[in-house]
C-alpha positions as CSV (number, residue, x, y, z in Angstrom):
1,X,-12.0,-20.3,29.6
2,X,-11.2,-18.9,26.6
3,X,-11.2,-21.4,23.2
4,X,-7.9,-20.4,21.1
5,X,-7.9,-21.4,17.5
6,X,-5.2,-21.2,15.1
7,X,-6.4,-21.0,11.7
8,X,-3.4,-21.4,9.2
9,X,-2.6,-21.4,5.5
10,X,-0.7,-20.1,2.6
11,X,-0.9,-16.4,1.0
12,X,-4.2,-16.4,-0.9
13,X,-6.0,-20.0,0.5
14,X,-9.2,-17.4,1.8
15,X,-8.1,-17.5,5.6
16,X,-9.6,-14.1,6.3
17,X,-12.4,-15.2,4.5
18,X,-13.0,-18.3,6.5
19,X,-12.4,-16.5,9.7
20,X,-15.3,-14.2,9.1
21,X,-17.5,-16.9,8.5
22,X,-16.7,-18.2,11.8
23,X,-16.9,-15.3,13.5
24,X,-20.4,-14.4,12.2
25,X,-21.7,-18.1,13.1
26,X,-20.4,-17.4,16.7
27,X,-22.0,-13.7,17.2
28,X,-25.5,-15.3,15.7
29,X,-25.1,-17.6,18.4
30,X,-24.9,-15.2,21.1
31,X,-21.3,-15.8,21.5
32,X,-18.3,-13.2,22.1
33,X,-15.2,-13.4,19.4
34,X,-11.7,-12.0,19.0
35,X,-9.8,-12.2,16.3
36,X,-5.5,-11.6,15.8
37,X,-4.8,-10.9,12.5
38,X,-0.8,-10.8,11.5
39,X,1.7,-9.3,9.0
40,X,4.9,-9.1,8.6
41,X,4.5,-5.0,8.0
42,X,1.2,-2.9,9.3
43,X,-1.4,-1.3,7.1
44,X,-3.0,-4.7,6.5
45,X,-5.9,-5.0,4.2
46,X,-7.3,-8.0,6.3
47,X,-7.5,-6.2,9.6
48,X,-9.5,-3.6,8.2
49,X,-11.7,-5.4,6.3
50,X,-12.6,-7.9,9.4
51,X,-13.1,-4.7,11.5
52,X,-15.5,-3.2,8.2
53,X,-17.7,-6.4,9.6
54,X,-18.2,-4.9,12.9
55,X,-15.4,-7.7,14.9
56,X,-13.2,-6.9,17.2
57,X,-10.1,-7.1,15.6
58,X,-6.1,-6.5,17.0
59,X,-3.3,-6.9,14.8
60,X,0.3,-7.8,15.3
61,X,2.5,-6.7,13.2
62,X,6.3,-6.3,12.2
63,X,6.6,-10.2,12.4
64,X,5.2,-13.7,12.3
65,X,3.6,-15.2,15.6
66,X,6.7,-17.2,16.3
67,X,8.7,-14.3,16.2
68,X,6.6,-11.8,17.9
69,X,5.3,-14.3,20.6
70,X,5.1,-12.2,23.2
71,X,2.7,-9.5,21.2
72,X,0.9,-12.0,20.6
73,X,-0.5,-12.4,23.9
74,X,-0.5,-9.0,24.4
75,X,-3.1,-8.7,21.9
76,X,-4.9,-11.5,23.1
77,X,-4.9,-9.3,26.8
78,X,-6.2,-6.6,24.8
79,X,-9.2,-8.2,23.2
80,X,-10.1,-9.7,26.6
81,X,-9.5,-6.3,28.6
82,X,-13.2,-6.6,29.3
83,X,-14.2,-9.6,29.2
84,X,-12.5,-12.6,28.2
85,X,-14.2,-13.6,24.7
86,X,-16.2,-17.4,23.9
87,X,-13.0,-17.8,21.1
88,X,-10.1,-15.9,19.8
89,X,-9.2,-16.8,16.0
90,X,-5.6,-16.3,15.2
91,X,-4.6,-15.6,11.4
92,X,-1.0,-16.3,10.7
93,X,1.4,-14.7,8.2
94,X,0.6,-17.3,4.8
95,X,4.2,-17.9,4.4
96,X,4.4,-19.0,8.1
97,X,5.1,-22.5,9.2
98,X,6.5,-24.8,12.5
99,X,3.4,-23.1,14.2
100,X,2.6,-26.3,16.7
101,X,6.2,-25.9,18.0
102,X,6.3,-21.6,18.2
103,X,2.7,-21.3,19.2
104,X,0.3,-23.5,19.8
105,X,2.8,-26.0,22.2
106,X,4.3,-22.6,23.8
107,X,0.4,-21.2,24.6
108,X,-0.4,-25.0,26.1
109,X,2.6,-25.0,28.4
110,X,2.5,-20.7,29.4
111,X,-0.9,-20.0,29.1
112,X,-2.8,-23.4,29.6
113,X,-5.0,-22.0,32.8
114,X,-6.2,-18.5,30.4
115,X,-6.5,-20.6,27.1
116,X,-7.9,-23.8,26.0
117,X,-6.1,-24.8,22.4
118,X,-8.5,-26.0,19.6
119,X,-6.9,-28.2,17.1
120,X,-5.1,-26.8,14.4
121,X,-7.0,-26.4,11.2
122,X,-5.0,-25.3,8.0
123,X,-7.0,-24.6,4.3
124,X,-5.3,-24.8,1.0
125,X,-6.2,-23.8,-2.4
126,X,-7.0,-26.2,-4.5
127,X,-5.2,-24.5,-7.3
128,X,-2.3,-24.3,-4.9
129,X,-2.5,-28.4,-3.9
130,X,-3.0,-29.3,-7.2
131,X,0.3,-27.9,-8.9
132,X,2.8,-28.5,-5.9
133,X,1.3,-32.1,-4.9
134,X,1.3,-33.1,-8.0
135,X,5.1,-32.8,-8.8
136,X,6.0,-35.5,-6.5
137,X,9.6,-36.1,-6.7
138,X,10.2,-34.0,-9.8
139,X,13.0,-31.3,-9.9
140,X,10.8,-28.4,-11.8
141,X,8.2,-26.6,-10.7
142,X,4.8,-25.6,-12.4
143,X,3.4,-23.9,-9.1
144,X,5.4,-20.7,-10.0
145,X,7.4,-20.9,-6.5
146,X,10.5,-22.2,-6.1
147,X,10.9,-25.8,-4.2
148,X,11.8,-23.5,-1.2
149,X,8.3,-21.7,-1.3
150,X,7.0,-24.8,-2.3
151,X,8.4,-26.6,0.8
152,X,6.4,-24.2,3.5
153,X,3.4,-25.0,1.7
154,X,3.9,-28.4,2.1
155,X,5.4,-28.1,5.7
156,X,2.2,-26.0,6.4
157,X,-0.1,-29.5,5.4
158,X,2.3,-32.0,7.5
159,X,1.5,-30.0,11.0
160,X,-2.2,-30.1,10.5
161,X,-4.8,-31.2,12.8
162,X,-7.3,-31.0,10.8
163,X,-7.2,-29.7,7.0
164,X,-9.2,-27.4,4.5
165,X,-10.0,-27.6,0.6
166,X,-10.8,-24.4,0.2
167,X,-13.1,-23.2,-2.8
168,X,-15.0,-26.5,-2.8
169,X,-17.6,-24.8,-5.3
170,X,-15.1,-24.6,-7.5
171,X,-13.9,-28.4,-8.0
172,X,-15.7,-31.6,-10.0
173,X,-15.7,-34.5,-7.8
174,X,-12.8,-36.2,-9.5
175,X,-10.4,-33.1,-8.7
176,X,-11.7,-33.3,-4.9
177,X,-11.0,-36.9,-4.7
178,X,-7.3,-36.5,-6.6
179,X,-6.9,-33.8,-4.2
180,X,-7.9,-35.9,-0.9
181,X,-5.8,-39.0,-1.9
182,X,-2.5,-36.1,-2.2
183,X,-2.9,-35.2,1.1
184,X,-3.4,-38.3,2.4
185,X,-0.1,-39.0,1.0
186,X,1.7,-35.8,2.6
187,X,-0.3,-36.0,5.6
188,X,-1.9,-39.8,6.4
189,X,-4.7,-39.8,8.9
190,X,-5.3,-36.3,8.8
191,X,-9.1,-35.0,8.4
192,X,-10.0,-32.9,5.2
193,X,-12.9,-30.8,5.3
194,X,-14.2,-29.4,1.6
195,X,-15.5,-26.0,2.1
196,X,-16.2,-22.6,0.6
197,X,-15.6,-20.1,2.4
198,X,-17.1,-17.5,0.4
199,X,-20.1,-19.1,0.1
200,X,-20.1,-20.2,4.0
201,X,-20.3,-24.3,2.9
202,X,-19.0,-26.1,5.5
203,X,-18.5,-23.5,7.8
204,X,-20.1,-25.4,10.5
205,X,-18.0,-28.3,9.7
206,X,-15.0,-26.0,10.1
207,X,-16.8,-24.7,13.7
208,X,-17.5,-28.5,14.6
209,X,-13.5,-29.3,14.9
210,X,-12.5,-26.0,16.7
211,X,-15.4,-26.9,19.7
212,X,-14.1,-30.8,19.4
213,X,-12.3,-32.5,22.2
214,X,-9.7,-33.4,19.9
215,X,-5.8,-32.4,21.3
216,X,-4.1,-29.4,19.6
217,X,-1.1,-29.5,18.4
218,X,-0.3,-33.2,18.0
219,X,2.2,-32.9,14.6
220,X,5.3,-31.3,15.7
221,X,7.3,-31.0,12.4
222,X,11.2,-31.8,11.5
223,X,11.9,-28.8,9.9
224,X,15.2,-27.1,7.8
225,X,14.8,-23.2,9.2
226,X,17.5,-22.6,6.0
227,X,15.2,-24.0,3.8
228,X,12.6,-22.1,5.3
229,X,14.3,-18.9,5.3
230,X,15.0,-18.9,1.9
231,X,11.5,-19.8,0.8
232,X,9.7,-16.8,3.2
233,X,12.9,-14.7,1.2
234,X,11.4,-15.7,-2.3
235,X,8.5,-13.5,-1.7
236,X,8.3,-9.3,-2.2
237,X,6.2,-7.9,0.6
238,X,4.9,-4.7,-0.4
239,X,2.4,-2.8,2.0
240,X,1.0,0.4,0.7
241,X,-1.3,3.1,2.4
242,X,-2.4,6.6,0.2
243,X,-5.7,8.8,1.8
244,X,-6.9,10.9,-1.1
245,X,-9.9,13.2,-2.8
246,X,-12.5,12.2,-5.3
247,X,-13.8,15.5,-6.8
248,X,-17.0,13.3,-8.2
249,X,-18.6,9.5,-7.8
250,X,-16.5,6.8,-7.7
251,X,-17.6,3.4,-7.8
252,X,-15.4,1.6,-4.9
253,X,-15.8,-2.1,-6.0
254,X,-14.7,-1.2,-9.5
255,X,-11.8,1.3,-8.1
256,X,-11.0,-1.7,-5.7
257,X,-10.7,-3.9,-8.4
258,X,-9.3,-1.8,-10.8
259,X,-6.1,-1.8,-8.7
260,X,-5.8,-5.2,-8.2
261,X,-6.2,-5.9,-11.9
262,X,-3.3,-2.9,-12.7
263,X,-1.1,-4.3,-10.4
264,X,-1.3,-8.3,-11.9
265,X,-1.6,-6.8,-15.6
266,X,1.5,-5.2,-14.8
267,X,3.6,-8.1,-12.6
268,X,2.4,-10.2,-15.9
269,X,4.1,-8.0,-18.4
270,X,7.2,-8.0,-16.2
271,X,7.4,-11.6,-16.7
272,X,9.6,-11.9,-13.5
273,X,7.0,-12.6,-10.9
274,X,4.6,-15.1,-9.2
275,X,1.3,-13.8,-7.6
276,X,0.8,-15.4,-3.9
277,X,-1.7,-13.0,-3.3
278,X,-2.8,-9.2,-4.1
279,X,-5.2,-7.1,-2.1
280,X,-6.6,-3.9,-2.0
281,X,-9.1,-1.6,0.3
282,X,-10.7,1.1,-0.8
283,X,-13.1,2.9,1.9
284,X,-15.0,5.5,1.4
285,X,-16.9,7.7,4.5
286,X,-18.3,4.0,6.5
287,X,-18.1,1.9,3.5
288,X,-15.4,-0.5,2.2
289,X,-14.8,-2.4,-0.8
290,X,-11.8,-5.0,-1.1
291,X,-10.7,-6.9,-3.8
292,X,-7.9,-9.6,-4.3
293,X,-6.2,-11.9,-6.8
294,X,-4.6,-14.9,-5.5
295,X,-2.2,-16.3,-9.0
296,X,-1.1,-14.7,-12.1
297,X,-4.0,-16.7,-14.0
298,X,-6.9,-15.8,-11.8
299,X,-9.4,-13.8,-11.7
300,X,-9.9,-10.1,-9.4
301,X,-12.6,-10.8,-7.3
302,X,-14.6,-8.4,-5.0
303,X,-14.6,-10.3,-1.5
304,X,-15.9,-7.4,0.4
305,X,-18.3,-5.5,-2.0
306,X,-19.5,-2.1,-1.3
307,X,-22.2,-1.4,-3.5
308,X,-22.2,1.8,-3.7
309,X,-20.1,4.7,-4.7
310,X,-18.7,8.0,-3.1
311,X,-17.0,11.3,-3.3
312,X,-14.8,13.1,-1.2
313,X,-12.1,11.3,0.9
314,X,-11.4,7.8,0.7
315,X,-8.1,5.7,1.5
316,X,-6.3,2.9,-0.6
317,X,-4.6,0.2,1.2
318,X,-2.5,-2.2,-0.5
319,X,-1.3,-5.8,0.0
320,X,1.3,-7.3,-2.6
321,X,3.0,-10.8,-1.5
322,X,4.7,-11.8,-4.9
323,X,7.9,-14.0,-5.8
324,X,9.8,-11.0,-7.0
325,X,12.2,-8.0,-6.0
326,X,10.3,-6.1,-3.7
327,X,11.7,-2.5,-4.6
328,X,10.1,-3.3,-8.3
329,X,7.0,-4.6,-6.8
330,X,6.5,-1.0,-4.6
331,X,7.2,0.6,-8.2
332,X,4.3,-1.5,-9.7
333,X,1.9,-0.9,-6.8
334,X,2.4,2.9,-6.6
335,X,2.3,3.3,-10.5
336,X,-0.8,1.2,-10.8
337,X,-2.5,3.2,-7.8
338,X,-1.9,6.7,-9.6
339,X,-2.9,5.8,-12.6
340,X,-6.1,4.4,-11.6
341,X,-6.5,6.8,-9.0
342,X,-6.1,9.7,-12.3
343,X,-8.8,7.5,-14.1
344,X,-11.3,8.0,-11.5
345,X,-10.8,11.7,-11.0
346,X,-9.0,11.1,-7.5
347,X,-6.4,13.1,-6.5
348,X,-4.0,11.2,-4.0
349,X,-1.7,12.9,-0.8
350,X,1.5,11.5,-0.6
351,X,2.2,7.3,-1.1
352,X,3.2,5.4,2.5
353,X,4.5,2.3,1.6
354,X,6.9,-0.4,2.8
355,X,8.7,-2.8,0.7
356,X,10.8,-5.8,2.2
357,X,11.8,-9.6,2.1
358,X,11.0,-11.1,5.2
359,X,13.7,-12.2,7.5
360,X,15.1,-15.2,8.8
361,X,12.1,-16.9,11.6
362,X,13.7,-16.5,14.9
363,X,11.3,-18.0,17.2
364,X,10.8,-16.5,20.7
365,X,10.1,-20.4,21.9
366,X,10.3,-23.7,20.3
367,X,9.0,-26.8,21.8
368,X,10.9,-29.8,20.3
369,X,9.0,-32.6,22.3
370,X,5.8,-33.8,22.9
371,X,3.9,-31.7,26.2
């Protein structure tokens, strides 16, 4: 039988990150592993960069799990068309919450004989924990977000089997211990794993609760879908896509980054926006580079680093999930692809890209009791 494991989060906690890790721990093993990544739009910088790994990768897009239940498992069909895989990871859409009751509880009760549930881990930023944790019962908000956005991050704690620090490497003792006691406040009893992802530290940790006998799904949430609604609403989803032709060398990490760095530089000097997360692909012939900042204050890293650099045709994919109007976010994103693009000596075909908020969460099932 098939292991299922949901592996949740908000925009920017290093899910895809994680996931990889797993995945690679799995395939060293000898094991077979699928993995469902999800957006609310297609061209998705995650899908592509998992699939630059070599995993088998399906992708539902157009809506959340909850919403899009049905494809769901219809991807999950399709990555066991052959042969039903060891474990099929699930990624989530980051602003995405009520997950035991749309999709982990509906999979038990449907599919229980095709799919055995492993509990439900969720990681956080620490960055993220310590700014929204921290106000408590306070009325303003230093996170960036507002108390809606704020409320599916915490939502996205309270239905946790089992939960993440994420960037471990990162944080002094003292911080990881002020962060433990907060989420032992929002979520009592709950285990906390401190890992890296990027660095693979505690990975088999991570790997040690998805084969655990432990029951999925055991936190259903009381939940306000308005408040919800509004928060997923907060965010500008912008999802970009441009082929193009570089006449000479072009470094792809530093073209990779470059982007990401235009595009905060220039949400920054807008002063109207919070970063939840940027991302951007650049491949090149069989080599990809993508970079990513995850807040206005941090840093563009180069999670997936090509090394190398090429000419001819290469494609730019784009990720944006900010706390701003959308329609001036795609403005941004194009603007900031072109003019790096001209930098490099690229010259770029027409601009595909899709701006929205996301919709009100319609659910296709919602279990409200226990199984």
């Amino acid at each position: 039988m098939t292991r299922f494991a949901l592996i949740g989060g908000f925009l920017g906690a290093g899910k895809t990150t994680l996931i990889g890790q797993i995945a690679k721990k799995y395939i060293e093993a000898g094991k077979t592993v699928g993995i469902i990544t999800n957006d609310q739009a297609a061209d998705l910088v995650d899908t592509h960069n998992l699939r630059s790994q070599g995993f088998s990768v399906g992708e539902v897009a157009g809506a959340c799990f909850c919403c899009s239940f049905d494809d769901l498992v219809g991807t999950a069909d399709s990555l066991s068309a052959v042969s039903p895989p060891d474990l099929l990871i699930a990624e989530p859409v980051g602003s995405c919450t009520d997950l035991v009751a749309t999709v982990i509880l509906p999979l038990q009760q449907l599919l229980g004989e095709r799919f055995e549930l492993a509990p439900f881990g969720v990681i956080l930023k620490p960055s993220h924990g310590q700014r929204i944790l921290s106000l408590g019962k306070e009325t303003t908000t230093r996170s960036g977000f507002s108390p809606q956005a704020e409320y599916i991050f915490r939502k996205q704690l309270e239905e946790a089997d089992y939960l993440m620090i994420g960037r471990s490497d990162q944080l002094s003792d003292e911080q990881r211990d002020e962060l433990v006691a907060a989420l032992a406040e929002i979520a009592p009893g709950v285990p906390v794993l401190s890992i890296s992802p990027k660095t693979g530290d505690g990975v088999d940790e991570v790997i040690g609760y998805i084969e655990s006998p432990m029951a999925a799904g055991r936190r259903l949430l009381d939940i306000d879908y308005d408040t919800y609604a509004d928060g997923e609403a907060e965010l500008g989803w912008v999802n970009l896509a441009v082929t193009g032709n570089a006449e000479s060398q072009v470094d792809l990490d530093q073209f990779a980054s470059q982007i990401v760095g235009s595009i905060a530089n220039a949400i920054d000097q807008s002063g109207s926006g919070a970063i939840a997360h940027v991302k951007a692909s650049v491949l090149g012939g069989d080599t990809q580079a993508v970079a990513n900042v995850v807040g206005n204050q941090s840093d563009v890293d180069v999670g997936l680093a090509a090394n190398r650099s090429v000419a001819g045709d290469v494609q730019v994919i784009v990720n944006a999930r900010v706390a701003m109007d959308p329609d001036e976010l795609q403005t941004i994103c194009e603007q900031s692809v072109q003019s790096v693009a001209q930098r490099h000596g690229v010259s770029l075909n027409p601009v595909s890209a899709r701006s929205l908020r996301p919709g009100r969460p319609t659910p296709t099932h919602r279990v409200t009791g226990t199984v």
